[in-house]
N, C-alpha and C positions, 0 to 999 in steps of 0.2 A: 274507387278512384283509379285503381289500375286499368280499371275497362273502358271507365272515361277516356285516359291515354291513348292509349292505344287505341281507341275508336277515331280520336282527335286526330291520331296523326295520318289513320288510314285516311278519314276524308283529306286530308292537305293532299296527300299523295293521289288521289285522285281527281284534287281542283289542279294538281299541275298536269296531272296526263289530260284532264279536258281541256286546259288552257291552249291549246293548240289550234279550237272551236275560232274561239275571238281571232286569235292572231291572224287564221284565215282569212275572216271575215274583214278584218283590217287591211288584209294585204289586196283584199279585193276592193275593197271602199278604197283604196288611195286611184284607182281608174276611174270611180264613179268623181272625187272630188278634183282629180287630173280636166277631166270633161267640164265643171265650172267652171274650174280656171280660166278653160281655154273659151270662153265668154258663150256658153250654151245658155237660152235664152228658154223660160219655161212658160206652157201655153197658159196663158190667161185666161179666165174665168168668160170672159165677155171677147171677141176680135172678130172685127170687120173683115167678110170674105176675103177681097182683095188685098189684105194682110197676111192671110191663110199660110201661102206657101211659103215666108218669110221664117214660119217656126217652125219647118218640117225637119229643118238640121236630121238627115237621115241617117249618116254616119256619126254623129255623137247620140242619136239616140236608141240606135244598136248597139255603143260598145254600153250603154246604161244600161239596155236588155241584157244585155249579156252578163254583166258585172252581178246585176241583181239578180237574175235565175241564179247563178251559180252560192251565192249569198245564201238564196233562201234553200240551197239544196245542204248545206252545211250544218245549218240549224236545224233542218226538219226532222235529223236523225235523234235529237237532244227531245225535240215537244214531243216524241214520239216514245220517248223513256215515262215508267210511271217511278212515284217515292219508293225507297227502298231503305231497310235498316243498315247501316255499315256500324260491325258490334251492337251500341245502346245508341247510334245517332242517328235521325232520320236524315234522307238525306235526298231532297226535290233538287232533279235536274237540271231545271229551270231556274231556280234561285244562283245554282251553279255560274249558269250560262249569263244570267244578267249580271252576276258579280266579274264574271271575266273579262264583260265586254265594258263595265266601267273601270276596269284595270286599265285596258289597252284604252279607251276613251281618253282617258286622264294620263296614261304615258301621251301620249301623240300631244295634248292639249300643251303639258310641260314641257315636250319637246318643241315644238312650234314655238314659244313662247322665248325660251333660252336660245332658239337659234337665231330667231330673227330680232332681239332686242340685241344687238353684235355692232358695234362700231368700227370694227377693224382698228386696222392702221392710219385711215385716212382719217383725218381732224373735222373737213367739210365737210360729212354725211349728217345734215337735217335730223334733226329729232319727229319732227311731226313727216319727213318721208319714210321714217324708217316704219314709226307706227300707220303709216298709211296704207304699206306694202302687209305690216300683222294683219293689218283689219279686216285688208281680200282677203287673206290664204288663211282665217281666223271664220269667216263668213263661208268660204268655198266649205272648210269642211264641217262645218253646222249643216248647211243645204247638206252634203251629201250623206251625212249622218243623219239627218230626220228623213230626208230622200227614202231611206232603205230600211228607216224603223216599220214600217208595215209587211214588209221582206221575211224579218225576222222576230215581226210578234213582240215587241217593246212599246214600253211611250219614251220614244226619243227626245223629245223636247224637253220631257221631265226631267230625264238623264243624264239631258246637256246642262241644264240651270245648274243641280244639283252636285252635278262635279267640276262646274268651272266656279261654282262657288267655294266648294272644299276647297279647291286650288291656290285661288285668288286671297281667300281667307289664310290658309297655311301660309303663303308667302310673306301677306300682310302680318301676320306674327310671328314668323322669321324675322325679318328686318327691324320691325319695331323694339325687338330685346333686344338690337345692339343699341336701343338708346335709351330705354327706360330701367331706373333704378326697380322696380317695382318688375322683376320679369313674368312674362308669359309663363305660368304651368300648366301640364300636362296635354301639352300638345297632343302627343298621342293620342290618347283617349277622346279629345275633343273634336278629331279629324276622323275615328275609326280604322288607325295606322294599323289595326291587328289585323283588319281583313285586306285589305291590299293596299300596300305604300306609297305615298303621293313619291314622285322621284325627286331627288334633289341634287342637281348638278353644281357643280366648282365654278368658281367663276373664270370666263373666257382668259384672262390674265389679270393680272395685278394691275 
């Protein structure tokens, strides 16, 4: 049991010194989802010549090259790791590296979420404008998170359902215990809170 420990906590200590893989990798993905934003249009499957030059956007699709080379130079050092023992645990790099980047996936997703559902001070801000403005900058960074899943060797699409559902699900039974006699237990457990913590922000004001 003591080797257990102490194996346990060497791995924690080295998911935080890789953790720095993702964060990169996010800090680069915020130019790739900056470029949808800014209304980059992607080449169609089927487009008539004289349409052609319409989608050559040459300068958002250099700073894309650019964003994603450096992406996939990040990770290459990680697929390029084999399993290794730390004390009694085995310990694959790659399970590593897919667990970091639904860390920071689901930070960004939480934070997106808390920042733009925000009414301020003004009384007139629309409800369906406020969720209209989530939906882009909700949709930007799905595009550019599956965009760069082949970059670094994931199925991105899997990884978005999966954690925008933990999300979406944790919130929804957050809120719901403040009204049912019968409360939600063991949230934890049911979300997977041991390996990396959905975030949970205060409310903007009272």
């Amino acid at each position: 049991s003591v080797t257990n420990y102490y194996s346990g906590e060497l791995v924690k200590f080295v998911r935080n010194i890789l953790q720095i893989i993702p964060k990169s990798v996010f800090t680069l993905l915020e130019n790739v989802i900056k470029t949808f934003d800014d209304g980059f249009t992607e080449m169609p499957v089927k487009v008539k010549r004289v349409e052609l030059k319409t989608y050559t956007q040459f300068n958002q699709r250099l700073s894309l090259a650019k964003a994603s080379h450096e992406i996939s130079l990040f990770t290459k050092g990680i697929y390029m790791m084999e399993k290794t023992l730390m004390g009694v645990i085995e310990v694959d790099p790659k399970t590593i590296l897919e667990e970091g980047i639904r860390r920071e996936l689901l930070l960004l997703l939480a934070k997106t979420f808390h920042s733009y559902i925000d009414f301020g001070e003004t009384a007139n801000i629309r409800l369906g404008d406020k969720l209209d403005a989530l939906i882009k900058k909700i949709n930007s960074i799905r595009r550019g998170f599956i965009y760069i899943q082949d970059y670094i060797n994931i199925n991105g699409s899997k990884m978005w359902c999966e954690e925008m559902h933990r999300l979406m699900g944790y919130c929804v039974d957050i809120e719901a215990n403040k009204f049912l006699g019968k409360k939600i237990r063991n949230t934890a457990d049911k979300y997977e809170m041991s390996k990396y913590e959905i975030p949970h922000y205060e409310p903007l004001r009272n």
